[in-house]
C-alpha positions as a printed Julia matrix, in Angstrom:
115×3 Matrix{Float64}:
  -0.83   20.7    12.87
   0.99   17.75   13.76
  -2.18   15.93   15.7
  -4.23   16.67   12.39
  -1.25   15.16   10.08
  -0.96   11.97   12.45
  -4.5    11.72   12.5
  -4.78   11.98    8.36
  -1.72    9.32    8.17
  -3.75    6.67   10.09
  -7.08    7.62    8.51
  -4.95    6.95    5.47
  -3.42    3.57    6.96
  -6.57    2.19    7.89
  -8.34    2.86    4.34
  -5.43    2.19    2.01
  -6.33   -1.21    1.7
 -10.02   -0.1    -0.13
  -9.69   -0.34   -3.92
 -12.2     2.52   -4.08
  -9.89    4.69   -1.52
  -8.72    7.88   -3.32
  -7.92   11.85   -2.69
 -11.67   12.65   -3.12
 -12.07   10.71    0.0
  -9.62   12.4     2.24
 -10.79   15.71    0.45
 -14.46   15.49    1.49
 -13.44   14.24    5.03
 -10.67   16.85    5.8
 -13.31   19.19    3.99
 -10.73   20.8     1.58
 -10.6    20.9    -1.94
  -8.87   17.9    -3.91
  -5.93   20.17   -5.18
  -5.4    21.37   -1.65
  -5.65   17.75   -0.31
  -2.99   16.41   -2.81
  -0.44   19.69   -1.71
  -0.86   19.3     1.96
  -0.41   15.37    1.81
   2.66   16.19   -0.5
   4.34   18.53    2.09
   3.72   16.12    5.13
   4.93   12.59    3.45
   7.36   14.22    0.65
   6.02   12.2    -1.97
   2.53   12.5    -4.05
  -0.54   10.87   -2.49
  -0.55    7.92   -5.35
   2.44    7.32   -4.6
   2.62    6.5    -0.81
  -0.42    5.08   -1.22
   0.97    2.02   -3.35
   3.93    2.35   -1.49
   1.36    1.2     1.91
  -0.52   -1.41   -0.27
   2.6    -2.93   -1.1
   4.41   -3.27    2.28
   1.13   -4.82    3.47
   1.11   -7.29    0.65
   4.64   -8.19    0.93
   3.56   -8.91    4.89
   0.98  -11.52    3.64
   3.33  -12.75    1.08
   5.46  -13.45    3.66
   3.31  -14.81    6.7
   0.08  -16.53    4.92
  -1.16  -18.76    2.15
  -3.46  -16.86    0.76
  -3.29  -16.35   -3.11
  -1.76  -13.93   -4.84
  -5.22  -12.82   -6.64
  -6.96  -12.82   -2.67
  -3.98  -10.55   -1.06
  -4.26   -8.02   -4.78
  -7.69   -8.12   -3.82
  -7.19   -7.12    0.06
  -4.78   -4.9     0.23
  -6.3    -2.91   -2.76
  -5.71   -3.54   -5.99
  -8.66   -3.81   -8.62
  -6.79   -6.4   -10.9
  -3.94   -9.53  -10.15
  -2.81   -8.44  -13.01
  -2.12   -4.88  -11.82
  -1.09   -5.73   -8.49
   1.76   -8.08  -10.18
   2.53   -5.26  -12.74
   3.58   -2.83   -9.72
   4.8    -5.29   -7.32
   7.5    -6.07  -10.25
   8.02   -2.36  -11.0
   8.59   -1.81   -7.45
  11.94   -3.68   -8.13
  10.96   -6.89   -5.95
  10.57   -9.37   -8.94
   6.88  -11.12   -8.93
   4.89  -11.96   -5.79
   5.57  -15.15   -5.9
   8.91  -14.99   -6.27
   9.44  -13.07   -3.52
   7.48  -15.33   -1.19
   9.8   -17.86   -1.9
  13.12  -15.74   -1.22
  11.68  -14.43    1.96
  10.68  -17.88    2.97
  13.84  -19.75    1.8
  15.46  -17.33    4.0
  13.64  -17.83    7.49
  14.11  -21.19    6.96
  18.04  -20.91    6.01
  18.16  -18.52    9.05
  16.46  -21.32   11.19
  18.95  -23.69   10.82
């Protein structure tokens, strides 16, 4: 049981970042049912599958925030989200202010750390 939930977490990991990525997915390649999916992913992580699955979209954009230029419309768009607009709209109800903001608190602080 606990090789099968390991291996479900990564296969989750390494397709969280697909906009298109939902529990039909893991359903059809677990080859259970959609309601059973959604209870067996609830038991292992504690929390629903929407919800950890924002929860990995986010930490991944906060890690390009952080370490890259890119936009904040290209890292919505690779790390999953179908809109900016969206990805700004959770990123702020997350409790982390706007994307941009926090690029520029976690950057002013490596550099006050620096010195």
């Amino acid at each position: 049981y606990q090789k099968k939930t390991r291996e479900i977490i990564a296969y989750i990991d390494e397709s969280c970042c697909d906009s298109t990525f939902d529990l039909n997915r893991i359903a059809e390649n677990y080859g259970v049912t959609v309601p059973t999916a959604s209870r067996i992913l609830k038991e292992m992580l504690g929390v629903n599958f929407r919800s950890y699955l924002r929860t990995l979209r986010l930490e991944k954009a906060k890690r390009l925030l952080a370490e890259t230029d890119l936009t904040v419309q290209e890292i919505a768009e690779r790390v999953g989200f179908a809109s900016q607009s969206y990805f700004i709209h959770v990123f702020k109800s997350a409790g982390d202010g706007t994307p941009a903001g926090y690029r520029a608190a976690v950057r002013g602080e490596r550099e006050e750390k620096s010195v």
